[in-house]
GUKE-616168 format. One line per field, with one value per residue (C-alpha): x, z, y; residue number from 1; residue in one letter. Coordinates in steps of 0.25 Angstrom, whole numbers, plus 5000, padded with zeros to 4 digits. Each point is the difference from the previous one (the first is absolute). Layout:
<recs>
east <- c(X/...)
up <- c(Z/...)
north <- c(Y/...)
nr <- c(NUM/...)
rest <- c(a/...)
</recs>
This chain:
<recs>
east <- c(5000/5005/4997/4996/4994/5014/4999/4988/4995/4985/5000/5000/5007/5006/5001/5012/5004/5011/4997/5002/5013/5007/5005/4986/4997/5007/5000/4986/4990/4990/5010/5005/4988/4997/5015/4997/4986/5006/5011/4991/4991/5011/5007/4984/5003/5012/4995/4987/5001/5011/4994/4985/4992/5004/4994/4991/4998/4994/4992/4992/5000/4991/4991/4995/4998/4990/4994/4999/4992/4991/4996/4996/4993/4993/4992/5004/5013/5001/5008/5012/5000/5002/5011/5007/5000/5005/5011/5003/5000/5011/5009/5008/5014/4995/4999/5014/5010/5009/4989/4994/5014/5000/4987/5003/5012/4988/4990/4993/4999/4989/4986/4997/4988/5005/5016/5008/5012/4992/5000/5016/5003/4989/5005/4998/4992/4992/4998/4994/4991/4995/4996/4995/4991/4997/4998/4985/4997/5007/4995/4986/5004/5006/4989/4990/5009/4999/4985/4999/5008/4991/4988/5005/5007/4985/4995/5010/4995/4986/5003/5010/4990/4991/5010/4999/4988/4991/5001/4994/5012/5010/4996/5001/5014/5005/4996/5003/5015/4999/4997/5012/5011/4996/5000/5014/5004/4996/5008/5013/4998/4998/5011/5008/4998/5002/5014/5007/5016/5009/5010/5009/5000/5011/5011/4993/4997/5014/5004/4990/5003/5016/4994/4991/5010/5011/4991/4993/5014/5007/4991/5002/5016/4997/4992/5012/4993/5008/4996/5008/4990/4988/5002/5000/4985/4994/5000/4993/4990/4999/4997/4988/4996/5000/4993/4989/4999/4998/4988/4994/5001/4992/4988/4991/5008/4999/4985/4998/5009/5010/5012/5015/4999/4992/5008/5014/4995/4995/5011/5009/4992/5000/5017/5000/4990/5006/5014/5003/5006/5013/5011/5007/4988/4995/5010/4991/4988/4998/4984/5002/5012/4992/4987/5004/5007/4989/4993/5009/4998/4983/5002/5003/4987/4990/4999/4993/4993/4995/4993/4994/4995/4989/4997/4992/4994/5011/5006/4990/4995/5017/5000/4989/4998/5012/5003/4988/4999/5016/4995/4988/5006/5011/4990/4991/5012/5002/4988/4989/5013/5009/5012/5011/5010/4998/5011/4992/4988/5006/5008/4988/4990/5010/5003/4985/4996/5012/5007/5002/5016/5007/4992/5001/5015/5001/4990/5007/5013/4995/4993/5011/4992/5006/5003/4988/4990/5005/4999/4986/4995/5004/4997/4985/5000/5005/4989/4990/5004/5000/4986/4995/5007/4992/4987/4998/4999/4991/4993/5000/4995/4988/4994/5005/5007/5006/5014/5003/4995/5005/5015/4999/4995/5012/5011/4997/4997/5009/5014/5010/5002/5001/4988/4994/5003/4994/4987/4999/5004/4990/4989/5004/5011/4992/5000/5015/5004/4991/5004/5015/5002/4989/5013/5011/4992/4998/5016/5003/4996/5009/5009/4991/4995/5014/5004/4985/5003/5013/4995/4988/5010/5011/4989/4990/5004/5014/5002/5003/4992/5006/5011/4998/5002/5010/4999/5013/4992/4990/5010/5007/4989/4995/5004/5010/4999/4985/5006/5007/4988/4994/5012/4998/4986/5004/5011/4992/4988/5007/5008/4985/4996/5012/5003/4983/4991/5004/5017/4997/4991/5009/5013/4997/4989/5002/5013/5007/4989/4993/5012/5011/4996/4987/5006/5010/4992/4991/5013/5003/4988/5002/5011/4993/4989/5008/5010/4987/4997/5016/4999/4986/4996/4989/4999/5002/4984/4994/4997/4994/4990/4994/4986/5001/5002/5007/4991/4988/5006/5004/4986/4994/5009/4998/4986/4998/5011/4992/4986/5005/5010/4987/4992/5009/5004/4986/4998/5014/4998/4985/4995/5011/5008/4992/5007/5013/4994/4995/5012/5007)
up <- c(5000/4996/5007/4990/5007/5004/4982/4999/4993/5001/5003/5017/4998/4988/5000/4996/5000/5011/5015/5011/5003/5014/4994/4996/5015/5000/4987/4998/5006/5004/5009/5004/5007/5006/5009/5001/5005/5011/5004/5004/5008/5006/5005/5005/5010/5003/5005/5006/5005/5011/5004/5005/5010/5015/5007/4987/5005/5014/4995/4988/5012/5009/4989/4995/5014/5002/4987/5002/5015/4994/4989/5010/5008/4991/4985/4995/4998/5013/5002/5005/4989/4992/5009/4999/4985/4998/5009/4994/4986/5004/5003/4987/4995/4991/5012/5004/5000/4989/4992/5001/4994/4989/4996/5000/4991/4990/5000/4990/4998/5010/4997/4996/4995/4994/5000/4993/5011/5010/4996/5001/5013/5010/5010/5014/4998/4990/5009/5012/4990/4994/5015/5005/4988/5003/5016/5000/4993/5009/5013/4993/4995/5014/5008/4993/5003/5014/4999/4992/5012/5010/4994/4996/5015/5004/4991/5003/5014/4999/4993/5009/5011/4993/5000/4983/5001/4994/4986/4998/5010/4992/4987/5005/5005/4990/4991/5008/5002/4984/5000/5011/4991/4987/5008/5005/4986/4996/5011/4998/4986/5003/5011/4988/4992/5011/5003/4987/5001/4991/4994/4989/4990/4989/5009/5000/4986/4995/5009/4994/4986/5002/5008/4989/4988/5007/5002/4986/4993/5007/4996/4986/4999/5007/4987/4992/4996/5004/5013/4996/4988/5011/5010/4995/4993/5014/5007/4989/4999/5016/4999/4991/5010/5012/4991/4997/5014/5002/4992/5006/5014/4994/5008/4987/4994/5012/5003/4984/5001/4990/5006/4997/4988/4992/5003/4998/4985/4999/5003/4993/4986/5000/5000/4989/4991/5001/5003/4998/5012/5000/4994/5017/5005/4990/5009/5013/4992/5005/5002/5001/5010/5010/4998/5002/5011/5007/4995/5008/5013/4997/5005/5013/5003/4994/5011/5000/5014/4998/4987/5008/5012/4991/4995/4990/4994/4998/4993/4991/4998/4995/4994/4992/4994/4997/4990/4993/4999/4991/4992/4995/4999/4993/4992/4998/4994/4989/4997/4999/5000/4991/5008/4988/5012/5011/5007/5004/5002/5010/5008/5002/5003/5012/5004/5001/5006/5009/5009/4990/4996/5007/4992/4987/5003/5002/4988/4990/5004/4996/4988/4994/5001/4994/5009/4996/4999/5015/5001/4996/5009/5012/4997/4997/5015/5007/4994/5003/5013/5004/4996/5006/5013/5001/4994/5005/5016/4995/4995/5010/5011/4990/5002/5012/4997/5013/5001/4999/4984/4999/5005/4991/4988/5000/5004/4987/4990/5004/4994/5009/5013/5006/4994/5005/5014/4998/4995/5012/5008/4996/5002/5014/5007/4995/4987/5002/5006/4990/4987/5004/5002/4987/4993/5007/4995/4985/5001/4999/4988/4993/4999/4996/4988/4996/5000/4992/4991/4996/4998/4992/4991/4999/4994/4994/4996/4996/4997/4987/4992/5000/5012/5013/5011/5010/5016/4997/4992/5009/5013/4988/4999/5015/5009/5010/5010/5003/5006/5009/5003/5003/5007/5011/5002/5004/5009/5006/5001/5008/5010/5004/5002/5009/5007/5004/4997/5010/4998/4985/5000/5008/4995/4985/4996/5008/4999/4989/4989/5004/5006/4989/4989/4995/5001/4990/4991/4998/4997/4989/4995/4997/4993/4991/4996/4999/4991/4992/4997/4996/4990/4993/4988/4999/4984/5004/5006/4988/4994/5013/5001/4989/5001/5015/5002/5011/5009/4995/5004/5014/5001/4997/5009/5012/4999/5000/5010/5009/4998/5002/5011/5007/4999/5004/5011/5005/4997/5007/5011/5002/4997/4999/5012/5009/5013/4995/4997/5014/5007/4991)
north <- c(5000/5012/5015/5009/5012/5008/5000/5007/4988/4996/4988/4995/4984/4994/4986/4992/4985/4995/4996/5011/5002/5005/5009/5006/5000/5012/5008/4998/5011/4992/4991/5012/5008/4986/5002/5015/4998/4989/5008/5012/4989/4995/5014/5003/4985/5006/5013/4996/4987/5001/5014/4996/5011/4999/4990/4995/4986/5005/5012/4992/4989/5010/5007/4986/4996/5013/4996/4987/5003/5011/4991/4989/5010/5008/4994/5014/5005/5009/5014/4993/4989/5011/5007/4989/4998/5013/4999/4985/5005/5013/4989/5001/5000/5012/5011/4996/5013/4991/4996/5016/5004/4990/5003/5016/4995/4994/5007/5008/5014/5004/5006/5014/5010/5012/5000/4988/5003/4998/4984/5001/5011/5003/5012/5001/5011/4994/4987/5009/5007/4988/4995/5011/5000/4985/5002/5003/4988/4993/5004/4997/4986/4999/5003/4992/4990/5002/5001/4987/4993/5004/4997/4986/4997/5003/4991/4989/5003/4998/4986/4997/5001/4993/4988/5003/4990/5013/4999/5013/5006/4993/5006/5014/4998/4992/5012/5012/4992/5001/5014/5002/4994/5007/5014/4994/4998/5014/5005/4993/5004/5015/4999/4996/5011/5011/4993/5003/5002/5008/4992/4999/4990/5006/4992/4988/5001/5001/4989/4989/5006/4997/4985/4997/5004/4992/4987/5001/5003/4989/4990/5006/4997/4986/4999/5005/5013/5014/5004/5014/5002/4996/5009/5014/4996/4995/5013/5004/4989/5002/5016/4996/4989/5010/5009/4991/4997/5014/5001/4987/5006/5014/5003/4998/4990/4991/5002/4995/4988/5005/4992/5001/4990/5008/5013/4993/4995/5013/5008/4989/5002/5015/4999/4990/5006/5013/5003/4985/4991/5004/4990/4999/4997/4988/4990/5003/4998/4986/4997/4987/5001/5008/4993/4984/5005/5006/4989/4990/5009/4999/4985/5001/5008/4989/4991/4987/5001/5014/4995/4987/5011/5005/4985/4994/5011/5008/4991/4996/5015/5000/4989/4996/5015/5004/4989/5000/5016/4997/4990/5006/5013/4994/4994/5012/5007/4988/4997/5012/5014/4992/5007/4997/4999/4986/5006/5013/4993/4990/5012/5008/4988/4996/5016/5001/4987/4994/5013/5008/5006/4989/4990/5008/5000/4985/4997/5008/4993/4986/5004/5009/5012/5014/5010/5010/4990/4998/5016/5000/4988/5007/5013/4994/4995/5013/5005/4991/5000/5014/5000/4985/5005/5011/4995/4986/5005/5010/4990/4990/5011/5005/4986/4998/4987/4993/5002/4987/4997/5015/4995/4988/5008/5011/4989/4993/5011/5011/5000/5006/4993/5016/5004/4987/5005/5014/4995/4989/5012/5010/4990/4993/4993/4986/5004/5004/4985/4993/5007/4999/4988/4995/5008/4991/4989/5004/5004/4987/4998/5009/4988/4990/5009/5003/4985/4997/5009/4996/4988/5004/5009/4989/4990/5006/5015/4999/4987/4995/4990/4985/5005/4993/5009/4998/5001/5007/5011/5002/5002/5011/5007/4999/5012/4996/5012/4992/4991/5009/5007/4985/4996/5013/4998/4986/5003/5010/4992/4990/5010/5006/4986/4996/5012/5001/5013/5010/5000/4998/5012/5008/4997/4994/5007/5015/4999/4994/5002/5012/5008/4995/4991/5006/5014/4996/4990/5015/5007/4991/5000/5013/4999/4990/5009/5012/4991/4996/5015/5002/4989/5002/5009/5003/4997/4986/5000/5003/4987/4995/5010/4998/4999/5001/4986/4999/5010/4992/4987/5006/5006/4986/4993/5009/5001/4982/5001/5010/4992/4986/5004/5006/4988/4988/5009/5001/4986/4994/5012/4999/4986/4989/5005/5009/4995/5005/5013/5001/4996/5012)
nr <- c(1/2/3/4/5/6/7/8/9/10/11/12/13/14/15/16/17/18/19/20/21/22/23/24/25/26/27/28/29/30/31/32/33/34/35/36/37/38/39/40/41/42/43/44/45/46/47/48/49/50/51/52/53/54/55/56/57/58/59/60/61/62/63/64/65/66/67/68/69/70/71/72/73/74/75/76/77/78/79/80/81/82/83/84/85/86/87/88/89/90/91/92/93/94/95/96/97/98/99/100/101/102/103/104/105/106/107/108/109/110/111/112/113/114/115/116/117/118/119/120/121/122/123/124/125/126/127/128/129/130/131/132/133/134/135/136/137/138/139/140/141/142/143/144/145/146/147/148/149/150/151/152/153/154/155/156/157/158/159/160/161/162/163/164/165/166/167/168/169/170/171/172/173/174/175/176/177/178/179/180/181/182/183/184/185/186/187/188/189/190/191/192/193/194/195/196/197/198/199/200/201/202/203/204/205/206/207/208/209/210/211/212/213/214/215/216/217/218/219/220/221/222/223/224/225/226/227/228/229/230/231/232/233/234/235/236/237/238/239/240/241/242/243/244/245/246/247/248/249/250/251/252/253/254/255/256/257/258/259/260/261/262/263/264/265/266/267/268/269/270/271/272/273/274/275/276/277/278/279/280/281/282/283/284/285/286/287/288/289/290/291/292/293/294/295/296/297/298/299/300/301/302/303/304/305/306/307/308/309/310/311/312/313/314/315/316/317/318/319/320/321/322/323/324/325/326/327/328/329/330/331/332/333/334/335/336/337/338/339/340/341/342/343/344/345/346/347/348/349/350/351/352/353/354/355/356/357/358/359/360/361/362/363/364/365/366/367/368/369/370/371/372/373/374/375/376/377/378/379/380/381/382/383/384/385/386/387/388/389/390/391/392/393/394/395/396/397/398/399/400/401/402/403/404/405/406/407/408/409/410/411/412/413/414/415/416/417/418/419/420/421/422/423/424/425/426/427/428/429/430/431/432/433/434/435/436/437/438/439/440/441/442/443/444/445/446/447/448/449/450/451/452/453/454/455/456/457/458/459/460/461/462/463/464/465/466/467/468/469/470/471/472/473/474/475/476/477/478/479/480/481/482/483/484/485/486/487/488/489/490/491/492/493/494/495/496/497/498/499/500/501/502/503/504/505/506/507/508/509/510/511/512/513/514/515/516/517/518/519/520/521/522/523/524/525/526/527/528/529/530/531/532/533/534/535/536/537/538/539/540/541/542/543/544/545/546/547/548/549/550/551/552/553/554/555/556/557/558/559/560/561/562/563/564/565/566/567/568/569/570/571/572/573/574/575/576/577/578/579/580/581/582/583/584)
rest <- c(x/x/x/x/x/x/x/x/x/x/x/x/x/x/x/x/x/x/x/x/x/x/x/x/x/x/x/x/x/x/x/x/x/x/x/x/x/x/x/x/x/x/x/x/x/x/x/x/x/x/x/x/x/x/x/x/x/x/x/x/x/x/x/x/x/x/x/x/x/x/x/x/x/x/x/x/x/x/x/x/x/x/x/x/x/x/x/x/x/x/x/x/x/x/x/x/x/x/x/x/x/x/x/x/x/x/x/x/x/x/x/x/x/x/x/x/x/x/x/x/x/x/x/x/x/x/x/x/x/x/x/x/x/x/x/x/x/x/x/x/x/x/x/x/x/x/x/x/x/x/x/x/x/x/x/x/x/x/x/x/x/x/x/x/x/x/x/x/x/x/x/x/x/x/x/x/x/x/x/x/x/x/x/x/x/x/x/x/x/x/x/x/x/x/x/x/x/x/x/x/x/x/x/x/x/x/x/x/x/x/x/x/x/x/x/x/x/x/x/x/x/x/x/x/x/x/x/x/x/x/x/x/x/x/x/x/x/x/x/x/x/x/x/x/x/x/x/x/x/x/x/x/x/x/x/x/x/x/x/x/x/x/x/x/x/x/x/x/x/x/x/x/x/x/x/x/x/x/x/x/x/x/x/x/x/x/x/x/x/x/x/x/x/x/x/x/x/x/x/x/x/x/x/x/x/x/x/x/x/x/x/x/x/x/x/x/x/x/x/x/x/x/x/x/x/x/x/x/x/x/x/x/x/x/x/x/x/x/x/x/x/x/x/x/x/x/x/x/x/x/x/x/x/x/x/x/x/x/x/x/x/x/x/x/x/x/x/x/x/x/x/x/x/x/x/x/x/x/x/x/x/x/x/x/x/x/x/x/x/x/x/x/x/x/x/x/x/x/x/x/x/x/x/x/x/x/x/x/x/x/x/x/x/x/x/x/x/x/x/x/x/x/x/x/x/x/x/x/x/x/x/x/x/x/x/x/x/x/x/x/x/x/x/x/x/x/x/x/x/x/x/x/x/x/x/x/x/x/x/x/x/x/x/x/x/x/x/x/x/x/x/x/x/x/x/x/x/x/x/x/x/x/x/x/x/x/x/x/x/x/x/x/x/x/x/x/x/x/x/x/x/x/x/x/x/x/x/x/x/x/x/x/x/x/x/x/x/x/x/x/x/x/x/x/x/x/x/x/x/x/x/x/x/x/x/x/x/x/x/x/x/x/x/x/x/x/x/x/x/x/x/x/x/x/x/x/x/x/x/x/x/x/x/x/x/x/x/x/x/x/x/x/x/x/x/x/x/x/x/x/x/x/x/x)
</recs>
């Protein structure tokens, strides 16, 4: 397999006769971003692991004992239940001073309204304005807080006298508690807001551009491609990146859903089809680089028990429509658009129906896809899912769907695992956990689609009439990053398993993933998207927008996608397995 994107060519994977070699293990990319994935998770086991919160064991000891005794007590989940879990769930390697500073070392520019500088440097003066302004709100939120408590200790009381044999005096409480921890979440995220810091991210900045640039460029020259050529063009593929960022993190920009992977293509495509992308930057142009690398990293956070926590019905919501919403999208292309290009057609019928980029990414691989055909499929989806973020909670609330089926719905039909979390988010915590964890569930089959279709192209698209097609062939044409994304799920799967919940949530999850890994996997993620924009002309679209095919084919497979995910969600949800909707 030869790598044919630091060229400019269009096609992802050439295939060519031979067995691997050890040597390809480390002069090809896909091979490559597998040891480059690994390597950041295992610095992450380093950091984390020997470094676990002060007296973890006996803390998490003693809030699952309260827990444990209120639920005996009480058939509701009491105030001190709740107190409890709090405490229990801020018991993460994340709030560690260490972690703090790494994860100010990764971060993202910040948010901002009206000046871009504000996402980049934040005064002290600035930061005392902003809270002040933010105070009232949150003496308000505070003290409805406080009112929500007392109303629910009373009600806890009066069932508490009553032994909570009063069904009637156990409904009350159990929904005035309710009441009590939404007000607390209102006020924890008001406090947030009037608690605002100045910082300085220039510093930081510069440092993980040099970090970044020094990792991406080694791995270059072990590939034996110039690492001098490489490294003047990343800062310049970065700047773009942090740019992009910047107008993710826009007030407006943020509300809509118009993330950093439609800015970074954005901003990319505006340099190449003007000016041109300048001849030092081409060798950090490397989408497929940053992307199977990210990609590797993406493994570790699908996890096997937190797919079987929502159960059956997740699964098959998942599972059962996601395939069939490809095929017939795939088929609707073929057979009633005619799309002249299979390639296209396949690359935005898995963008649309599996997770959207990362399964673009791993579907054009395995069919040899061109570059702006990729480019189109993934701009399709950002647009898409700026507008089903938005539109399907807006939805779901008009007909007061429950927010179970409303979970489910988004999980499975929006695109971009952030987007996913913003919709569950803006309907209910429910719909949050639900929808979440139905998108770790579809995840999975990013791999399984790309290896189907490499399959599917090996032996009935490409293949040549009268040529038996070899295992060999196939394996050519299969993209090997998968298998590290695979291979990190696995791994990961099987550490949460061992290690139990509670020091895999605090240390794995909190710690590794969400205060190193996942940081970075975004980072190169935008470098992909931005090195999408750097390589694409916009001449190159024209013949595959003609007629608007490949709109109409997103449109259609959206639109099935959105009914059937509806209705075998219900049906799993609601039908089949109301138990395991209850006990959710």
């Amino acid at each position: 397999m030869a790598d044919d994107s630091a060229r400019g060519e269009t096609s992802y994977v050439v295939i060519e006769s031979g067995k691997t070699s050890l040597r390809d293990l480390y002069t090809k990319e896909d091979w490559m971003a597998i040891w480059m994935g690994f390597l950041i998770l295992i610095v992450g086991l380093f950091i984390f692991v020997p470094r676990p919160p002060a007296n973890m064991d006996a803390d998490f000891a003693k809030y699952k004992g309260i827990m444990s005794e209120e639920a005996a007590k009480a058939p509701f989940k009491t105030i001190a239940w709740h107190k409890a879990s709090a405490a229990k769930k801020k018991i993460s390697a994340g709030s560690e001073d260490y972690a703090k500073s790494l994860k100010s070392f990764l971060a993202a520019p910040s948010d901002w309204s009206s000046n871009p500088l504000d996402a980049l440097y934040f005064s002290q003066e600035a930061a005392d304005a902003k809270n002040a302004a933010a105070k009232d709100a949150f003496d308000k939120a505070k003290a409805a807080e406080e009112a929500a408590l007392a109303k629910a200790e009373a009600s806890e009381a009066a069932a508490a006298a009553a032994a909570f044999k009063d069904e009637a005096l156990n409904k009350a409480a159990e929904d005035d508690v309710k009441a009590w921890t939404a007000a607390t979440d209102k006020a924890s995220k008001a406090k947030a807001k009037a608690g605002a810091k100045p910082f300085n991210r220039f510093p930081y900045l510069i440092g993980l551009a040099v970090a970044l640039a020094l990792f991406f460029g080694a791995g270059k020259a072990i590939m034996g491609e110039s690492f001098g050529a490489f490294l003047p063009g990343f800062f310049f593929v970065f700047a773009l990146a942090v740019l992009a960022y910047m107008a993710e993190t826009q007030a407006l920009m943020k509300h809509w859903g118009f993330g950093f992977p439609l800015w970074a293509i954005v901003f990319g495509m505006l340099i190449s089809n003007t000016i041109g992308t300048p001849k030092w930057v081409v060798p950090a142009v490397q989408t497929e680089y940053y992307i199977k690398t990210g990609l590797v990293l993406l493994g570790a956070e699908i996890l096997f028990s937190k797919m079987l926590a929502i159960g059956k019905p997740g699964i098959f919501v998942a599972w059962i429509c996601t395939p069939v919403t490809l095929i017939l999208t795939y088929w609707f292309g073929q057979r009633i658009l005619k799309m002249p290009s299979k390639t296209l057609n396949i690359t935005i019928s898995a963008d649309m129906s599996v997770c959207g980029v990362s399964a673009a990414i791993a579907t054009a691989a395995a069919c040899r896809a061109k570059k702006e055909e990729l480019t189109l499929a993934i701009g399709l989806s950002m647009i898409f899912t700026a507008v089903c973020m938005v539109g399907q909670p807006a939805f779901a609330k008009l007909v007061g769907m429950p927010e179970i089926l409303a979970g489910a719905w988004m999980g499975s039909t929006i695109d971009s695992t952030g987007a996913v979390a913003a919709a569950g988010a803006f309907y209910g915590q429910k719909a949050l956990y639900v929808a979440a964890t139905i998108k770790m569930i579809q995840n999975v089959l990013i791999g399984v689609t790309a290896f189907c279709v490499a399959i599917y192209w090996c032996t009935k698209v490409d293949c040549v009439p009268g040529k038996k097609v070899s295992g060999w062939e196939i394996w050519y044409r299969f993209p090997k990053f998968v298998l590290g994304f695979i291979a990190a799920s696995i791994v990961f799967s099987l550490m949460f398993n061992t290690l139990g919940d509670d020091y895999s949530t605090a240390i794995l999850d909190q710690g590794v993933i969400r205060s190193f890994s996942r940081l970075l996997r975004e980072w190169f993620f935008a470098l992909a998207f931005t090195s999408i924009g750097l390589e694409t002309n916009f001449q190159e679209f024209k013949p595959h927008f003609k007629g608007g095919k490949p709109a109409t084919l997103y449109i259609f497979g959206q639109s099935f996608q959105l009914s059937l995910t509806l209705l075998v969600g219900y049906i799993m949800f609601y039908i089949v397995f109301p138990e395991i909707t209850a006990s959710l």
